[in-house]
Each structure stands twice: as C-alpha cells, then as structure tokens.
N, C-alpha and C positions, 0 to 999 in steps of 0.2 A: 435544598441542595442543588448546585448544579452538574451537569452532567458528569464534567472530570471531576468534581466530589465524589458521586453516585462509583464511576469507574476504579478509582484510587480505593475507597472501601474495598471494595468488591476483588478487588487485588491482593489486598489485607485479607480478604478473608480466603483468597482460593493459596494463598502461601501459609498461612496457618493451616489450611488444611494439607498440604505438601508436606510441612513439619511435621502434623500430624500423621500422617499417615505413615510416613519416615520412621515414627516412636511405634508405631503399628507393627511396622514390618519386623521390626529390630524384636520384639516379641514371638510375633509368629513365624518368622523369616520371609523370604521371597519368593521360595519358590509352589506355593499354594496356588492352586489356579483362582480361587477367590483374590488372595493377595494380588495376584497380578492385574488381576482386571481393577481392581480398586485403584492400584497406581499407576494403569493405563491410563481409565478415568478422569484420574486428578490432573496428571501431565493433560490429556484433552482439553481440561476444563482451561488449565493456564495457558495453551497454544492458542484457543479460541477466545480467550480473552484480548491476549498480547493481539490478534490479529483484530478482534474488534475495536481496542484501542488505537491502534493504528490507524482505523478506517473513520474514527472522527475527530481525529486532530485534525484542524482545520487548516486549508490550504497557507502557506508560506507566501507572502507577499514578496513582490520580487524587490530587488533593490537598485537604485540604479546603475550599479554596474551590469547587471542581468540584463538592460533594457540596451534593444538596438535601434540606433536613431533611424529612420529613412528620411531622405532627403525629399523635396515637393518637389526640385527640378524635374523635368520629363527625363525619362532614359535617351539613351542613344538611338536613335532608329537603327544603325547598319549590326546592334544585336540579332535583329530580327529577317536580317534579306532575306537569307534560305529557310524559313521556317514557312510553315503551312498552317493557317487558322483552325484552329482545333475547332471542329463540327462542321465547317466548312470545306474543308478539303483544303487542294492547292492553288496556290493562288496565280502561279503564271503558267501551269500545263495543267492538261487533262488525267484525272486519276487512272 
C-alpha cells in the first residue's frame, strides 16, 4: 500500500470510531468524566490526523502563471547611486 493508502484507512477507521463513540455516548450521555475524555481523545486522534495529512501532501508544482520571468539585461545603475555596499560601508564618505 502506499502511503495515501495507509492515511485514507486510517481516516476510515479514526471516523468509525467518532461514529462510534457518538452511539457510546447516546447510551451513557456526555456528561461522564470518562465519556468526555473518550471523545476528547477521539476528536485528538482526528485533528492529528487531519494535521499529519496535511503535512505529506506533497508540494504543489507551480504553474506558469506563478512563474516570474527575470530579464538577463543588466539593471540600471542610477537604481543604486545613493546606496551603500552592504558589509562594506559607504562608498563616497566616511561612516
């Protein structure tokens, strides 16, 4: 199986158990400090799921609209009169 196989299951099974617990609760009610922590738990279980899915969907390939052309031309030099070379200092007075 591959991984979004493995994930997909395993999403299946942590919403079966949400179901479950649901037909749980509807028996014993809500407000049982056991009950609660059980569908604490299960909510847990699917947040960290949902976030670990998340985290290996693989990166999105851009498309060419996303892409910004740069030009080889050289820039303008008179961008740059009043600037000062960074680690260098400045370039036509004393710092």
């Amino acid at each position: 199986m591959s991984l979004q196989d493995d994930l997909t299951s395993v999403r299946r099974s942590v919403e079966d158990l949400l179901t479950s617990v649901g037909r749980l609760e509807k028996h014993l009610g809500p407000h049982g400090m056991d009950m609660r922590r059980v569908r604490n738990d299960a909510n847990h279980l699917h947040e960290s799921l949902a976030l670990l899915q998340a985290a290996t969907k693989p990166p999105a390939t851009p498309s060419a609209s996303d892409l910004v052309p740069v030009s080889d031309t050289p820039y303008d030099t008179t961008l740059w009169t009043d600037s000062d070379d960074e680690g260098v200092g400045a370039r036509h007075h004393a710092p």
